[in-house]
MDAnalysis code that builds the backbone (N, CA, C; Angstrom):
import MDAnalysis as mda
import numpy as np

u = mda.Universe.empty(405, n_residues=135, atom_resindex=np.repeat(np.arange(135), 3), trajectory=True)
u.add_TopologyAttr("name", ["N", "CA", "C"] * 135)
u.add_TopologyAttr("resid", np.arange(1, 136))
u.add_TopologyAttr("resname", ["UNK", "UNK", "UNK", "UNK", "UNK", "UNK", "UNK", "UNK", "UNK", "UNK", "UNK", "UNK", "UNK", "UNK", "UNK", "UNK", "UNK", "UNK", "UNK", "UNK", "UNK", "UNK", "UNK", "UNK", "UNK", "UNK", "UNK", "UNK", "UNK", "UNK", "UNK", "UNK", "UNK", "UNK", "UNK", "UNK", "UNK", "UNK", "UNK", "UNK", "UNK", "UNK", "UNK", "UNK", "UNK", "UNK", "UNK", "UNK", "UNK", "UNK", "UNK", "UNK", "UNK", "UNK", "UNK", "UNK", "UNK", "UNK", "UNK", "UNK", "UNK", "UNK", "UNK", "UNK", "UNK", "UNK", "UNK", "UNK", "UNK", "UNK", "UNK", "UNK", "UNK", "UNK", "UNK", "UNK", "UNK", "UNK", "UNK", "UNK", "UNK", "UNK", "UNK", "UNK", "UNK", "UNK", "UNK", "UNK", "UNK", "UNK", "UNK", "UNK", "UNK", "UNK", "UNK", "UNK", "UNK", "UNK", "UNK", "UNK", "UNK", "UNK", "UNK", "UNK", "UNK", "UNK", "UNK", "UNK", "UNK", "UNK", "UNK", "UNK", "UNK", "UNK", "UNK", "UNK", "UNK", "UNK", "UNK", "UNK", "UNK", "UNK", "UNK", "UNK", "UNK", "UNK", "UNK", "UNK", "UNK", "UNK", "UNK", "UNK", "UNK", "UNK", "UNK"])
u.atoms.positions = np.array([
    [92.429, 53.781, -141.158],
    [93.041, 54.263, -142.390],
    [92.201, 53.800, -143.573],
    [92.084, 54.799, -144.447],
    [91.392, 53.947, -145.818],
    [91.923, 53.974, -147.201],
    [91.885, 52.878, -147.409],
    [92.691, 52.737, -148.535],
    [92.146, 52.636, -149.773],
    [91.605, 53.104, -150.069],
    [90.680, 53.566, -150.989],
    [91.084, 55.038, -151.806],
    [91.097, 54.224, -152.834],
    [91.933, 55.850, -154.271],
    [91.010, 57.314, -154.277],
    [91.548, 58.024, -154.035],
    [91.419, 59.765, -154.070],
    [89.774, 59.549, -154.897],
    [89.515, 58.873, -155.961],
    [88.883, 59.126, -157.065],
    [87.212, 58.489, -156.443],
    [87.593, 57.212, -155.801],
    [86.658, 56.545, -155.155],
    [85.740, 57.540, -154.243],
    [86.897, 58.010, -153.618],
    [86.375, 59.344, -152.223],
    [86.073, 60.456, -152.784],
    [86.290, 61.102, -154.086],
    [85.606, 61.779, -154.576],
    [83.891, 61.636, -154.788],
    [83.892, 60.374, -155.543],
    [82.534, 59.968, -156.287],
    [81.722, 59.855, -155.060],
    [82.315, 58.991, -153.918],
    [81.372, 59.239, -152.564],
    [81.375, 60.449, -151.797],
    [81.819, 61.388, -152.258],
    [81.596, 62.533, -151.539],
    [80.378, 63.463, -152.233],
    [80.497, 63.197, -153.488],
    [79.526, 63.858, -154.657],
    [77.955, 63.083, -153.974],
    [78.007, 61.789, -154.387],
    [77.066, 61.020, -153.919],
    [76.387, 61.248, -152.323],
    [77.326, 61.351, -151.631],
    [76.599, 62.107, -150.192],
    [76.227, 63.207, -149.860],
    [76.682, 64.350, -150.831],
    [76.164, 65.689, -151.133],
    [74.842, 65.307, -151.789],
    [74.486, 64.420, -152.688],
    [73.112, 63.707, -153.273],
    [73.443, 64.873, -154.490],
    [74.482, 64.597, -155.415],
    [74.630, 65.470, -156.322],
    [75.054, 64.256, -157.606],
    [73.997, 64.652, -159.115],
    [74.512, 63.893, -159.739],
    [75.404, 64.307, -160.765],
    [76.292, 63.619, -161.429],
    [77.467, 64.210, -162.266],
    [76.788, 65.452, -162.723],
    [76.112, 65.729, -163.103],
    [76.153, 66.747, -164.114],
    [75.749, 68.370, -163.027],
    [74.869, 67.536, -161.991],
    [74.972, 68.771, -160.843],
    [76.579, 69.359, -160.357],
    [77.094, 68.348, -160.182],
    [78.479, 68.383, -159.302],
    [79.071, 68.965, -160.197],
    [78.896, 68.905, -161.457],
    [80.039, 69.524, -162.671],
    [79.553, 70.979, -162.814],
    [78.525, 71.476, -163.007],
    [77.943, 72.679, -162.412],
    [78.858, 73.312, -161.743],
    [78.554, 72.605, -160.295],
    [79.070, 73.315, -159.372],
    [80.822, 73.465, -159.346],
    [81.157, 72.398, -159.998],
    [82.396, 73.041, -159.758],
    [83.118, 73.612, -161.535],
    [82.101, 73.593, -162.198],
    [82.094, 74.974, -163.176],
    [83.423, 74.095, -164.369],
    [82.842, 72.629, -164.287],
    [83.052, 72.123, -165.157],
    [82.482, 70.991, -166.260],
    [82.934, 70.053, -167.188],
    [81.677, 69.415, -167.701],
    [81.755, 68.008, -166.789],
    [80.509, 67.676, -167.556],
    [80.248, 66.011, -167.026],
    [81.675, 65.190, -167.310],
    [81.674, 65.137, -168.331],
    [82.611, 64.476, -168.915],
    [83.912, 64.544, -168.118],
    [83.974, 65.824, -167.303],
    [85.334, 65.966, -166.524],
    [85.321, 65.350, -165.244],
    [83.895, 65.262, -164.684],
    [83.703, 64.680, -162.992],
    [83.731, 63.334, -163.320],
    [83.546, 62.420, -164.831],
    [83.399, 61.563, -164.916],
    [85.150, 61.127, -164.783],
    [85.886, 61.814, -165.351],
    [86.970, 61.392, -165.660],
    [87.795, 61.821, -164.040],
    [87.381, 62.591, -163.481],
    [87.773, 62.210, -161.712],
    [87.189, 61.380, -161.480],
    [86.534, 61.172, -161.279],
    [85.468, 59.773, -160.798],
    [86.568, 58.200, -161.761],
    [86.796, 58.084, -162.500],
    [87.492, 57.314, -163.319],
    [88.989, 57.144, -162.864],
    [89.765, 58.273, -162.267],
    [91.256, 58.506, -161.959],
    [91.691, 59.006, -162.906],
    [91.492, 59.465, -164.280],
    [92.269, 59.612, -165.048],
    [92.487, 61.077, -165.466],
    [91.870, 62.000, -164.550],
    [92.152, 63.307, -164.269],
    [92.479, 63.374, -162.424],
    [92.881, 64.580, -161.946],
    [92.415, 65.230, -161.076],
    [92.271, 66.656, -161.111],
    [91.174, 66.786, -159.958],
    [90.665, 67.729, -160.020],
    [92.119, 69.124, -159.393],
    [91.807, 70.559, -160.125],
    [92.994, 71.363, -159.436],
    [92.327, 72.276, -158.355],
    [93.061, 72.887, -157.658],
    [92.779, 73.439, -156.658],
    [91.598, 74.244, -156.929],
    [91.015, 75.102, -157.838],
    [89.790, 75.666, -158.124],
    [88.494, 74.615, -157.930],
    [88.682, 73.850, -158.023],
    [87.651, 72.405, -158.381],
    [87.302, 72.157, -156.787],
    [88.567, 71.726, -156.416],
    [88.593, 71.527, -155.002],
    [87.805, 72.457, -153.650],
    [87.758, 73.266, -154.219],
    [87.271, 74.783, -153.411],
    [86.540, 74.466, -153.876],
    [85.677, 74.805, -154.743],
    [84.069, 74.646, -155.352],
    [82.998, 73.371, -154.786],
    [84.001, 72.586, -154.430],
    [83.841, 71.587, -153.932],
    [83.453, 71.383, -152.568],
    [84.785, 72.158, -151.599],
    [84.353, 72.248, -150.359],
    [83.601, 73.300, -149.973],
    [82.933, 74.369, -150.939],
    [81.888, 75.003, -150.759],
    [80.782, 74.817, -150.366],
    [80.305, 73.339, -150.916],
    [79.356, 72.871, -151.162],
    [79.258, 71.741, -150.083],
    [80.092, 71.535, -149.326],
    [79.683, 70.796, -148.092],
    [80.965, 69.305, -148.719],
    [81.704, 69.252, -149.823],
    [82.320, 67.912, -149.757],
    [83.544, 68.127, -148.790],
    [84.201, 66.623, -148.044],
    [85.039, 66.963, -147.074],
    [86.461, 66.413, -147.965],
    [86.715, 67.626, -148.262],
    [87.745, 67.787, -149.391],
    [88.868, 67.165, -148.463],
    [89.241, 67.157, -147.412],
    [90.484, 66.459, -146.591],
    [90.241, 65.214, -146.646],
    [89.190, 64.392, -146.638],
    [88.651, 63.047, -146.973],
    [88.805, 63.035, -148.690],
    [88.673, 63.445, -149.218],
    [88.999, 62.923, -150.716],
    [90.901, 63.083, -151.245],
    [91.178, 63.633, -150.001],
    [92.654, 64.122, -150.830],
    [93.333, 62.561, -149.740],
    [92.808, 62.799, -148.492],
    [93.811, 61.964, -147.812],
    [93.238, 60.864, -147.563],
    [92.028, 61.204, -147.363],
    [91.258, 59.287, -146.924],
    [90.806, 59.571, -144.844],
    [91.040, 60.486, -144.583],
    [90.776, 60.983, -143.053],
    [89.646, 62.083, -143.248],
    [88.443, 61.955, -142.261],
    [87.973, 63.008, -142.543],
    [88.306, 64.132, -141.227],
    [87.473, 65.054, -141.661],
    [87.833, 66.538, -141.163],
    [87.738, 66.490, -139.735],
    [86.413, 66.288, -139.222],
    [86.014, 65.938, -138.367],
    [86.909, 65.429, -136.906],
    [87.207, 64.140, -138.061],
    [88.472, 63.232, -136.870],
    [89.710, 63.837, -136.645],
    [89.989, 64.470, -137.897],
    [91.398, 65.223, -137.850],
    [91.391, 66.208, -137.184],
    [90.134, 66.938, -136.991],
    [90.046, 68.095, -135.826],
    [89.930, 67.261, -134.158],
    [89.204, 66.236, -134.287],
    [89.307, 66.198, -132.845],
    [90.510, 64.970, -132.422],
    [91.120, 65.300, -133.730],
    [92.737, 63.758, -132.943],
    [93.925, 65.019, -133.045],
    [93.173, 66.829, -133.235],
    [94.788, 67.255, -133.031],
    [94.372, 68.025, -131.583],
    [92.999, 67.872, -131.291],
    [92.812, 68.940, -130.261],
    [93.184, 68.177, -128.417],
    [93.375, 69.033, -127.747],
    [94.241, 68.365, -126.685],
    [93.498, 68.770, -125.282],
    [92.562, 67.342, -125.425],
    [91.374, 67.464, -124.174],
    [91.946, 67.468, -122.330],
    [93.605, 66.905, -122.925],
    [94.134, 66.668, -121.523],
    [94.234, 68.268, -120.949],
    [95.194, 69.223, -122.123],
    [95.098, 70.579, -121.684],
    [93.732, 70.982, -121.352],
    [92.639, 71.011, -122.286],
    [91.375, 71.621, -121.659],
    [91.065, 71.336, -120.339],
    [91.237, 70.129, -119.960],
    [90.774, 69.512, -118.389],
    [91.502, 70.398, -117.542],
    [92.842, 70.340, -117.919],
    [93.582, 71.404, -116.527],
    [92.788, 72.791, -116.943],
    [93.091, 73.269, -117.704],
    [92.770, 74.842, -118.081],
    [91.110, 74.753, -117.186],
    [90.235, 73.659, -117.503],
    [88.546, 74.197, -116.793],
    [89.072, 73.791, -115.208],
    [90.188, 73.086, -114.591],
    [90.632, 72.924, -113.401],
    [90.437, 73.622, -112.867],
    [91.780, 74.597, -113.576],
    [92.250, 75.957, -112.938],
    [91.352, 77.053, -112.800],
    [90.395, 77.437, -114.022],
    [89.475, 78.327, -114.042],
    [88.235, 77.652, -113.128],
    [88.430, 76.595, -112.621],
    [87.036, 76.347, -111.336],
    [88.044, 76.880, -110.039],
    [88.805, 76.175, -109.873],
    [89.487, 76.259, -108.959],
    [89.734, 77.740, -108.593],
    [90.232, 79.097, -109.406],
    [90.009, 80.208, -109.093],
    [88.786, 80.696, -108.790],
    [87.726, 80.519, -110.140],
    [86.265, 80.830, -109.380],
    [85.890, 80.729, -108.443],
    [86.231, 79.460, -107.502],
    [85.880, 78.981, -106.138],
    [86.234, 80.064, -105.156],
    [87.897, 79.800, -105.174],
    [88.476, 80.615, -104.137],
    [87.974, 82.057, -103.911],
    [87.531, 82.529, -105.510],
    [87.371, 84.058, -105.456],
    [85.566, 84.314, -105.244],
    [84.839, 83.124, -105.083],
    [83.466, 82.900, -104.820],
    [82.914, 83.649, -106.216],
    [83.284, 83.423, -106.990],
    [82.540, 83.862, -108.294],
    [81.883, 82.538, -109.125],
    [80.771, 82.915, -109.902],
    [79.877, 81.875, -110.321],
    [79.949, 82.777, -111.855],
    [80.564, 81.840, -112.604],
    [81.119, 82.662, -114.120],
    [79.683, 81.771, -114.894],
    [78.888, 82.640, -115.707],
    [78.127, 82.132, -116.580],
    [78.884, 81.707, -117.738],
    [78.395, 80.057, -118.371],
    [78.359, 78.970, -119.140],
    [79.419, 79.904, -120.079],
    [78.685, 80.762, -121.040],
    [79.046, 81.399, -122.000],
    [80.620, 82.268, -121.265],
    [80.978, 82.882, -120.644],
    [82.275, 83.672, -120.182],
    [83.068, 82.704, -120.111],
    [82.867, 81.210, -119.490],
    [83.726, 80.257, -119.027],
    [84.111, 80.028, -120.633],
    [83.346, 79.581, -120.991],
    [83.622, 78.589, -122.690],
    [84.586, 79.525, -123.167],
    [84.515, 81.061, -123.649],
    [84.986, 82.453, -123.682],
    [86.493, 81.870, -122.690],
    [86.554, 82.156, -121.639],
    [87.673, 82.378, -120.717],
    [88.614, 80.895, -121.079],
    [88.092, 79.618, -121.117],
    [88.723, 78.612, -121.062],
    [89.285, 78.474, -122.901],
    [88.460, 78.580, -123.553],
    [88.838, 79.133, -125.517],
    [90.765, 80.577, -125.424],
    [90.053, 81.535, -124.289],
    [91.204, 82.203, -124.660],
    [92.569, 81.540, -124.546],
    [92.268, 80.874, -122.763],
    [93.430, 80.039, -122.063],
    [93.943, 79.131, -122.891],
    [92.876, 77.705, -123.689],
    [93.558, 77.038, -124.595],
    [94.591, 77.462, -125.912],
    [94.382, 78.946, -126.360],
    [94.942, 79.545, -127.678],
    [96.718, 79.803, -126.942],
    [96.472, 80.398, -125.607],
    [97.060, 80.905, -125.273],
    [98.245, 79.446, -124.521],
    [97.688, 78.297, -124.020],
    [98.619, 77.355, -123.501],
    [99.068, 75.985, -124.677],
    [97.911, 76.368, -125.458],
    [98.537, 75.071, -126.675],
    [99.680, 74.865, -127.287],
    [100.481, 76.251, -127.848],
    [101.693, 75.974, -127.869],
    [102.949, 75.364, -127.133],
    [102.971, 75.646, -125.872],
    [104.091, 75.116, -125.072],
    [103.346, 73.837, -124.248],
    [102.203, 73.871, -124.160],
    [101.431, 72.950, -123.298],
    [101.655, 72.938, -121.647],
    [101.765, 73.645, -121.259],
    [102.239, 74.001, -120.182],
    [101.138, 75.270, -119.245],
    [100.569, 74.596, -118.412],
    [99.234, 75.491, -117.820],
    [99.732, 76.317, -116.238],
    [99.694, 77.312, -116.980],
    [100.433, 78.294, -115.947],
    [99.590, 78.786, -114.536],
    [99.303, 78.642, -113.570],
    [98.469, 79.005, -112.596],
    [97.731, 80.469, -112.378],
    [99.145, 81.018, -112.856],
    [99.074, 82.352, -112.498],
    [98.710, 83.196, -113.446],
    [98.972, 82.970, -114.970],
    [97.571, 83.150, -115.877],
    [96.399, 82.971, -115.612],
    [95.824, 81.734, -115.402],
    [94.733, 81.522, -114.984],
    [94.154, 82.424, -114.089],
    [94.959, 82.706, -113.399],
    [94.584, 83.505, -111.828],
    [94.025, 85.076, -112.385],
    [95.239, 85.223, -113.402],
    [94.708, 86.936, -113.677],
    [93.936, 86.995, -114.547],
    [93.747, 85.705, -115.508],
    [92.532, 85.938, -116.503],
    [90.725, 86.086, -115.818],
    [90.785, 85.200, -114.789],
    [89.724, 84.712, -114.135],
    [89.492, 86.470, -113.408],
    [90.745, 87.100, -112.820],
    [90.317, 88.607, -111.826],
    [89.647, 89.305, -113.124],
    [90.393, 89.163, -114.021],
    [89.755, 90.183, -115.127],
    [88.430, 90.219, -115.401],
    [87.650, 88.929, -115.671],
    [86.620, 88.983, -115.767],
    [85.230, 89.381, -114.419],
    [86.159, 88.956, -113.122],
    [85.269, 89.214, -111.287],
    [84.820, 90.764, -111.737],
])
């Protein structure tokens, strides 16, 4: 967790873009004087700012919350489901003696995850007819 003020994680986000106030104010199509005063706390930036912002490569979920993007994508994604889902899709390939190229699998196992993430619950027999579809 970091505990470190919105304003702090701004100025280091500018700074790791290698942007100096008056670039960053540019870009987000305002003055110096205003990135200074985010940078300070005594503004924040509004949602237009923010966008202009994550245009440009800053990880706007790291300046609002203190988590970056990154982690927050891979602490919601659910590697236990993927493991069954590439299970099941080997486990059919086998039986049905098919050898699925890299790219169809990634493809076939992407549809299966969209399709089992909600209930979390890995159905066999999906698997079974997604895998014929592609033989």
């Amino acid at each position: 967790m970091n505990f470190r003020h919105w304003f702090d994680r701004f100025q280091e986000e500018r700074k790791r873009l290698a942007h100096t106030m008056e670039s960053f104010a540019l870009v987000l199509g305002v003055s110096k004087s205003t990135v200074a005063h985010y940078e300070a706390g005594k503004t924040e930036p509004n949602r237009a700012g923010l966008e202009s912002a994550a245009h440009v490569g800053a990880d706007v979920l790291y300046i609002v919350t203190g988590q970056r993007l990154e982690e927050a994508v891979a602490n919601g994604f659910d590697w236990e489901l993927l493991l069954k889902i590439a299970q099941g899709v080997d486990a059919w390939a086998n039986q049905m003696n098919l050898l699925i190229p890299v790219e169809k699998k990634i493809g076939l196992m992407k549809l299966l995850y969209k399709r089992f993430s909600v209930s979390k619950v890995v159905l066999d027999s999906e698997i079974e007819e997604t895998v014929r579809l592609i033989a």
